[in-house]
PALUMSE-748336 format. One record per residue (C-alpha): residue in three letters; x, y, z. Coordinates in steps of 0.001 Angstrom, whole numbers, plus 500000, padded with zeros to 6 digits. Each point is the difference from the previous one (the first is absolute). Layout:
N
AlaXYZ
...
! end
This chain:
591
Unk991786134732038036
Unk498483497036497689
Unk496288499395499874
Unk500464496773502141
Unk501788501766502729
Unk496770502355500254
Unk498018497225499431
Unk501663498449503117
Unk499793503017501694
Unk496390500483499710
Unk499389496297500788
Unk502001500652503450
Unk497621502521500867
Unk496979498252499337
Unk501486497027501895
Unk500652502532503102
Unk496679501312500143
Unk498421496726500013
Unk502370498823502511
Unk499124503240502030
Unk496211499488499807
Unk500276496419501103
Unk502516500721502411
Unk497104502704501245
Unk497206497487500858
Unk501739497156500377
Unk501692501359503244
Unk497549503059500738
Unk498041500415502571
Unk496407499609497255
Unk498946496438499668
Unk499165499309496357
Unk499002496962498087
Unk499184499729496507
Unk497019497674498531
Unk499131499005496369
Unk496902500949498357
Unk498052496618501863
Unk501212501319503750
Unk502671497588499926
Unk503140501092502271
Unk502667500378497707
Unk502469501234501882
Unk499974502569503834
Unk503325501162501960
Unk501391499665503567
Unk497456502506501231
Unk496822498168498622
Unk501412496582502214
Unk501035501587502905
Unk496262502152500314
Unk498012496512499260
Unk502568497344501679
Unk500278498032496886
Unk503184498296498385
Unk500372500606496429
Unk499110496876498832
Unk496984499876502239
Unk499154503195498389
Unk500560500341495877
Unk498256498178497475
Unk496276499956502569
Unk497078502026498940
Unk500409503274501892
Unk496062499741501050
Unk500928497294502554
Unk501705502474501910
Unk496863502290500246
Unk497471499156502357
Unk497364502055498165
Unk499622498532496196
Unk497843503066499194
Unk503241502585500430
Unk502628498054498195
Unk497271499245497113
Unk499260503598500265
Unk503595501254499363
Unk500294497685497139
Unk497379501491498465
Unk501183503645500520
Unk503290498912497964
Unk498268498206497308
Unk498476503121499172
Unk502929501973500565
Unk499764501579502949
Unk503027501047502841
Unk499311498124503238
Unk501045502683502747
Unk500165499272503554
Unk496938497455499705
Unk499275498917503532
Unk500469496181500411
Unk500149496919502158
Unk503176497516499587
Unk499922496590501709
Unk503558499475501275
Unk501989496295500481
Unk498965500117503510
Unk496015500139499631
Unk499920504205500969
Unk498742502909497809
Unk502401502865498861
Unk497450502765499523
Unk501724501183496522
Unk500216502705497017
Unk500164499055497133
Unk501812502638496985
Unk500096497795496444
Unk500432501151496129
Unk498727497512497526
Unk502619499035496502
Unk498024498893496615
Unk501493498459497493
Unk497793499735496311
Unk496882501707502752
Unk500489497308502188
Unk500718500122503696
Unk502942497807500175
Unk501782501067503370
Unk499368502279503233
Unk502309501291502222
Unk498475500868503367
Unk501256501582503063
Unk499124499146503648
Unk500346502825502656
Unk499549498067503627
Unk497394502386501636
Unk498779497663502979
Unk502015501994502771
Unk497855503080498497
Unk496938497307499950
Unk500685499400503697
Unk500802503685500777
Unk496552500485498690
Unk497847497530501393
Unk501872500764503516
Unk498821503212499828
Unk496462499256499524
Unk500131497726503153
Unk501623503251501841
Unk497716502686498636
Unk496652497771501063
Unk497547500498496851
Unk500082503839500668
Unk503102500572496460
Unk500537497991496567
Unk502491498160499867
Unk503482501919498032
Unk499896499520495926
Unk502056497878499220
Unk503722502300499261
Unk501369500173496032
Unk503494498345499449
Unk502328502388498565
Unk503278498519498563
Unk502866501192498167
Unk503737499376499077
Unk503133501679499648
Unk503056498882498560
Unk503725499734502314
Unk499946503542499499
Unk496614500811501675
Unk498383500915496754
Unk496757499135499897
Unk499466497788496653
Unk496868499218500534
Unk496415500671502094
Unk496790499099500349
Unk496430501895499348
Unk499320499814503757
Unk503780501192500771
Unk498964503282497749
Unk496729500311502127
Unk502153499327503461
Unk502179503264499118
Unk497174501868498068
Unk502592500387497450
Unk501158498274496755
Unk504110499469500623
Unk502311500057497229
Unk501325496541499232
Unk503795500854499080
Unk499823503020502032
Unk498807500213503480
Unk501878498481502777
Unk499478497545502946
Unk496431501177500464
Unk496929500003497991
Unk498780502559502712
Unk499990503645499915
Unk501821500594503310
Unk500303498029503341
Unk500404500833503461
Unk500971498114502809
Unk496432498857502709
Unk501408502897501894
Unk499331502505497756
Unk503694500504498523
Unk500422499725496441
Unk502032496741498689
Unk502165500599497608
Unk499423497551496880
Unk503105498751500010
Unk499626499133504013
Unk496274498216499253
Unk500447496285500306
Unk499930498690496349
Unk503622502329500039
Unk500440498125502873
Unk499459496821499174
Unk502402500510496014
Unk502824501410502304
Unk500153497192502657
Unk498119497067497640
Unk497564499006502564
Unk496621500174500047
Unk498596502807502543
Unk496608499122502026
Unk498306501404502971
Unk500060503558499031
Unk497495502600499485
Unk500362503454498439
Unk498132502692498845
Unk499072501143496128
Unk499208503298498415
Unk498081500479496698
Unk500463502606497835
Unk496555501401501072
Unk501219500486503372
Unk498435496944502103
Unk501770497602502260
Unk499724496687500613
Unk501663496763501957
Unk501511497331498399
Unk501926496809500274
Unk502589498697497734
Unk501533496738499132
Unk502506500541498005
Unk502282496594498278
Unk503110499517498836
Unk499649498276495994
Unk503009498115499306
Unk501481498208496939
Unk501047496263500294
Unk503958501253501618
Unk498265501496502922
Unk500906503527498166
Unk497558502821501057
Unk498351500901496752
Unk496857502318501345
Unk497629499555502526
Unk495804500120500607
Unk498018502281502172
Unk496744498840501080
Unk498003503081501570
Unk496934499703502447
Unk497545502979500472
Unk499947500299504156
Unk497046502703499599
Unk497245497642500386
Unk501554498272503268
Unk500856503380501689
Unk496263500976499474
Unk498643496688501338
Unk502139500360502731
Unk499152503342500709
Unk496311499245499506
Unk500722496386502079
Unk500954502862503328
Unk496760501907499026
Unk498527497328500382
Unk501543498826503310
Unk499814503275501397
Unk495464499527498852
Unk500298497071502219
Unk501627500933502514
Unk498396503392500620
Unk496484498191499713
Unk497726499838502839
Unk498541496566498818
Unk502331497134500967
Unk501715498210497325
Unk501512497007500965
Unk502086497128497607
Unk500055496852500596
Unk501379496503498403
Unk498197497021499234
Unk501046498515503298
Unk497986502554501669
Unk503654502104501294
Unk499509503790500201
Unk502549501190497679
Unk499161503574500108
Unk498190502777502218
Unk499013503685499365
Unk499605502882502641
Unk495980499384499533
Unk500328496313501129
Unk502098501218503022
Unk497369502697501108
Unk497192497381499574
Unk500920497076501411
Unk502901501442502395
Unk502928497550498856
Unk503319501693498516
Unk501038499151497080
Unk503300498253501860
Unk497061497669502563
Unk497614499467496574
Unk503096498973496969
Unk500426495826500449
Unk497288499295502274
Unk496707498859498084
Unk496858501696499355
Unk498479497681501867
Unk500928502343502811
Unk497054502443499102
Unk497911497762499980
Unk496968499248502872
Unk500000496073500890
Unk496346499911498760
Unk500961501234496166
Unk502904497691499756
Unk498542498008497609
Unk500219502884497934
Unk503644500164498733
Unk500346496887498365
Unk497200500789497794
Unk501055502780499041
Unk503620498717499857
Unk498265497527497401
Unk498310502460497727
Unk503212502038499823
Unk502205496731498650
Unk497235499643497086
Unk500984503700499232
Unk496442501473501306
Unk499751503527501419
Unk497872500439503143
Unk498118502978499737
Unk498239501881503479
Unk499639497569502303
Unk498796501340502956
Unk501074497941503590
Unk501230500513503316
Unk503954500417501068
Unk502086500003503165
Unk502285502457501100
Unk503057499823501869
Unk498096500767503047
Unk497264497271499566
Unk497283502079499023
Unk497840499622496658
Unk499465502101497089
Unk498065499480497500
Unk502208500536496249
Unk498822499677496316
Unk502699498117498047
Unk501198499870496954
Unk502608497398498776
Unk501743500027496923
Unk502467496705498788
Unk503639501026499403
Unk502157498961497082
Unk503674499325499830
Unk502317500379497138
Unk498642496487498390
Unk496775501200500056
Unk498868497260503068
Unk498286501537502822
Unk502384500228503335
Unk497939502202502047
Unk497007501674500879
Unk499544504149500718
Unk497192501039502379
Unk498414502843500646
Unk498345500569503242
Unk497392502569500283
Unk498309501028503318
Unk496583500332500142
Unk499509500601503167
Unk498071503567499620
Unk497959498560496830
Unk498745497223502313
Unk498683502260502292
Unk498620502059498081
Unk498328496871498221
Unk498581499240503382
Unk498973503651500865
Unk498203500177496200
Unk498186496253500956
Unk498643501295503275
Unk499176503582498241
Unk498100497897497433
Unk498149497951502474
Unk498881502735502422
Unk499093502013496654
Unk497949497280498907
Unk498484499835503378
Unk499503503699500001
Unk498212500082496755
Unk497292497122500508
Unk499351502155503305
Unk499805503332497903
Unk497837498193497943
Unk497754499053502991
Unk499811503231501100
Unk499421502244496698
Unk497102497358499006
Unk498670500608503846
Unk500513503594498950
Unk498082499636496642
Unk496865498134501635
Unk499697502221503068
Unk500266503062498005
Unk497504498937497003
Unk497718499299503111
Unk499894503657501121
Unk500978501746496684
Unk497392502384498951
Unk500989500010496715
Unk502471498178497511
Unk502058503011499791
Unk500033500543503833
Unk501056496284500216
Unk502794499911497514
Unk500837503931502260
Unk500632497626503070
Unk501360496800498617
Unk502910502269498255
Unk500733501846503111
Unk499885496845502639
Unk502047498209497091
Unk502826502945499984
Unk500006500118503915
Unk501150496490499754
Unk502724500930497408
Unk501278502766502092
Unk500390497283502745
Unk501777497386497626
Unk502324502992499013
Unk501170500716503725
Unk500729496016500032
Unk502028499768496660
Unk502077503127501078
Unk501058497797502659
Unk500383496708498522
Unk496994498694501400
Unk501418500180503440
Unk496982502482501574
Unk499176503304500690
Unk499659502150502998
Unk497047501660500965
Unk500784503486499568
Unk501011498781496264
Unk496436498328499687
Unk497899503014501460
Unk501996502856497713
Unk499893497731496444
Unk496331499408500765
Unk498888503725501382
Unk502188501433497060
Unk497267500155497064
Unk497394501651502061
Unk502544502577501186
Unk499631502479503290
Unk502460497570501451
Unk500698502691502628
Unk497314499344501597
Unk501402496288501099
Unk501746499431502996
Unk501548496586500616
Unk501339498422503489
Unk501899496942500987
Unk503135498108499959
Unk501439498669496508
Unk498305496759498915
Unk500850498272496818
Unk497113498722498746
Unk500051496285498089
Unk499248500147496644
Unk496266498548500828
Unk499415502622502592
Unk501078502710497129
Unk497023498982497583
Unk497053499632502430
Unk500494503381502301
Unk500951501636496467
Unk496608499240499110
Unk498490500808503088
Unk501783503235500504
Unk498693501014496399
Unk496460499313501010
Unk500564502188502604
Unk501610502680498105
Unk497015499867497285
Unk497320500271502739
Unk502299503021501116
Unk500140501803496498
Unk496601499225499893
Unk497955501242503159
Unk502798500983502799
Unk503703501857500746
Unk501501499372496142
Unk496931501585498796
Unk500732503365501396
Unk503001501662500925
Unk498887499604504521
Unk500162496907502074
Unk502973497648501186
Unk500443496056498911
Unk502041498636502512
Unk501227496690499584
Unk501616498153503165
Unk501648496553500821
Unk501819498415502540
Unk500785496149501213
Unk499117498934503174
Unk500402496079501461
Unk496587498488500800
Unk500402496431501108
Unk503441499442498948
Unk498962501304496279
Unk501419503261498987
Unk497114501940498201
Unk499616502772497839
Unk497114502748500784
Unk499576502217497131
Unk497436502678499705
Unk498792502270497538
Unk498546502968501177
Unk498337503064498244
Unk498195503253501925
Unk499205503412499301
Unk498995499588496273
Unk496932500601498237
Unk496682498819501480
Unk500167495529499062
Unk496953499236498510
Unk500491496042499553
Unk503194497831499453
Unk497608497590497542
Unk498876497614502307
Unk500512496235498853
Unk502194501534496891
Unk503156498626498724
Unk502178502318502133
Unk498196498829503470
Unk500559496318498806
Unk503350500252499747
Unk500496502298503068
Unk498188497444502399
Unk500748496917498021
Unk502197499557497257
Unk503084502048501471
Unk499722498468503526
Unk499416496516499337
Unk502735500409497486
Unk502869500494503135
Unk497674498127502468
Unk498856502482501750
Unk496825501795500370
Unk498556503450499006
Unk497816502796500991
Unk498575503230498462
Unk498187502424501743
Unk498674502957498834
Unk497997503605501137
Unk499168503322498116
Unk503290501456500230
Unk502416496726500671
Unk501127497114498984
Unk501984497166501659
Unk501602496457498325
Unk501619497890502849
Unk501632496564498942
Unk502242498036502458
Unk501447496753498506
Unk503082498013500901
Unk503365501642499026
Unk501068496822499164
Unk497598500124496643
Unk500722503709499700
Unk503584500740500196
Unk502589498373496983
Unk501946497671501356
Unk503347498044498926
Unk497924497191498412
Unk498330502275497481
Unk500923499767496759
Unk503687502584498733
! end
């Protein structure tokens, strides 16, 4: 063979692989154009129009920035190849013929010439379905998950034979293995099975597919093993590549990682089962005020199903004298505000009201313009009353204490009046304080709601002890919480005379205290009487002293009654009538 005819030879080659790799991206599925070292378009293929809409001519020989709606990322990719740098997968914006956006990667390698940039070639993967995917599942998932990364591209070709001749850095990290160019077969993947859990032969996968029948192969999902073991979905698109004849020549596989939408989807029905299973209502709506959506919580609080509540609008829930409220808040949603607790009043299905804390949150569709609103509806039914019950609490404790304060500073001047001695004084003040406490103890066991009087007569008899020496008698009386303070403190006067000079001083004698209610004039009133024999020889009961004051005064005039003590050498006797009315608790006192 003469030098020319390898000379020839060799030339033929070159001339085939050049035909080959133009062959590749003019027809492939990648769109590619190709810009000199300024940005101008020097030349793109088939792809490159039919992703933007453009005619050739429409296309080559313009400044490749006018396609980007962001200066800043076009400038920035210049840059990266100036300095020598591999653009890989760079996200991007395209502006397309007919005014849209193509949300874009961009893959590019940079060629020098004396250290000058002179050309790029660049490489446009159309990710806006995946863009969309996303952003539709950020409307579904309602601010509780991020939004899906976006996926890596993974591409590689084969020739007619299904040898793989070339792949890509993100093919090698799609199969977790680097294939043998030359070598392996159909597949840059380890092995495949079919979604239902059978294994796929490689020469059954759908780039064998598509070389045997020379057509591409879409709308089919399979499943990958790495060598380590872990599986994973994917989709395929494998292409037919074709020479200028129409002659299969080899074909390229673009692969799509399904992992990420299987676990938002999986995470989207966590989610959906949250909602659903929540006792709060959630409700969706549109802009136009329609009910697009309705949880089990919205059906047990308002009473609709979800079947009455979907198409009708919100308005629905709504009493006549809040109506005005919707279209405000209909207005803050469309400037993308978020309406956080706002407490009002609803109407269920059966007309009555209930009083809800909302909170509304705008919801995006896949352009990223608000379409819809998602409420939450909260009843706070049992934290209203139980704001009301803590208000009335609060008022008849502040009531309480300006009267405790009345009486301790009576206490404190009628004591210092008949105090012997500063030590005897601060003695009686301490003990007529803590009879007091022992009564306010009895009423905050109960939540303020009273006391009876056996309750009264064993907390205040307790610290002087021989308590079996009481005998009590009468029908069960609640006493209001009033009534608790002032016979507390008259029933500890007459326990401290007791300890002092009669039966709780020594272990003989009876204390019998007695009530009943009887009708006098149409009033029911209460006789009580205290009644003490068969103790120690009485000396005195300190005439005019604090406890007499209170026995014939204070503690009578206190439940508008009246008041008498009586006593002899060996007895005692406390009557007090007063009408039950200002004795007993009633419904009006405060819970």
């Amino acid at each position: 063979m003469t030098d020319i005819n390898v000379v020839n030879m060799r030339d033929a080659r070159s001339a085939r692989a050049e035909f080959d790799y133009k062959d590749f991206f003019e027809n492939g599925g990648l769109a590619l154009h190709v810009v000199d070292g300024d940005g101008t378009i020097i030349h793109a293929n088939q792809a490159e129009f039919d992703l933007l809409g453009y005619e050739a001519d429409d296309y080559i020989g313009r400044n490749i920035g006018e396609f980007y709606p962001d200066a800043d990322v076009v400038d920035d990719i210049l840059a990266r190849l100036r300095r020598g740098e591999k653009i890989d997968k760079y996200p991007a914006r395209l502006c397309t013929s007919d005014g849209s956006i193509k949300h874009v990667e961009i893959t590019s390698t940079a060629h020098f010439e004396g250290g000058q940039l002179v050309a790029t070639r660049c490489f446009t993967v159309d990710v806006t379905d995946l863009q969309r995917a996303r952003a539709e599942l950020v409307s579904q998932d309602n601010q509780f998950h991020q939004i899906l990364d976006t996926l890596p591209v993974a591409v590689y070709t084969t020739d007619e034979e299904g040898i793989i001749t070339y792949f890509n850095p993100a093919a090698a990290e799609f199969a977790g293995r680097t294939p043998e160019i030359g070598k392996d077969k159909w597949c840059v993947t380890f092995r495949l099975f079919n979604p239902d859990g059978s294994e796929l032969p490689h020469d059954q996968c759908p780039m064998a597919i598509t070389l045997r029948e020379n057509r591409p192969v879409r709308n089919q999902e399979a499943l990958a093993q790495r060598p380590d073991g872990t599986l994973f979905p994917f989709q395929p698109f494998p292409t037919p590549i074709r020479n200028e004849n129409g002659e299969l020549i080899g074909a390229v596989n673009m692969l799509v990682d399904l992992s990420e939408r299987a676990a938002a989807e999986e995470a989207r029905q966590h989610l959906s089962a949250i909602v659903e299973s929540s006792y709060d209502a959630v409700v969706s709506k549109n802009l136009n005020g329609i009910i697009t959506s309705w949880n089990g919580g919205a059906e047990r609080l308002f009473g609709y199903t979800a079947d009455e509540a979907i198409g009708n609008r919100v308005n629905m829930l709504i009493p006549e004298d809040h109506q005005d409220e919707e279209p405000h808040i209909l207005d803050r949603i469309r400037k993308g505000e978020r309406v956080d607790s706002y407490e009002t009043v609803r109407q269920r299905k059966d007309g009555s009201l209930v009083p809800v804390s909302l909170t509304v949150s705008p919801v995006r569709g896949a352009a990223g313009k608000i379409v819809g609103a998602s409420k939450i509806a909260r009843d706070i039914s049992a934290a209203k009353d139980s704001e009301h019950r803590i208000r009335l609490l609060m008022r008849e404790v502040n009531h309480r204490v300006k009267n405790q304060y009345s009486v301790i500073l009576s206490m404190i001047r009628e004591t210092n009046k008949r105090s012997e001695s500063p030590a005897v004084f601060e003695h009686q003040v301490r003990e007529r304080i803590m009879a007091l406490s022992r009564s306010h103890d009895l009423l905050v066991s109960e939540d303020w709601k009273g006391a009876t009087i056996f309750e009264l007569l064993l907390a205040q008899l307790k610290p002087f002890g021989n308590d079996q020496l009481l005998s009590m008698s009468g029908p069960s009386i609640t006493l209001s919480p009033n009534a608790v303070q002032y016979l507390g403190i008259a029933f500890h006067e007459l326990a401290t005379n007791s300890a002092k000079y009669g039966v709780l001083s020594a272990d003989r004698g009876k204390i019998l205290v007695d009530w009943k209610v009887t009708k006098i004039e149409g009033r029911r009133i209460i006789k009580l009487a205290w009644s003490e024999t068969g103790g120690p020889k009485v000396e005195s009961i300190a005439k005019g002293g604090f406890g007499t004051v209170v026995l014939r005064r204070v503690a009578p005039q206190a439940l508008s009654g009246k008041g008498d003590l009586e006593y002899s050498e060996d007895a005692v006797l406390w009557t007090l009538e007063a009408p039950l009315a200002f004795v007993e608790a009633s419904a009006s006192d405060p819970v």
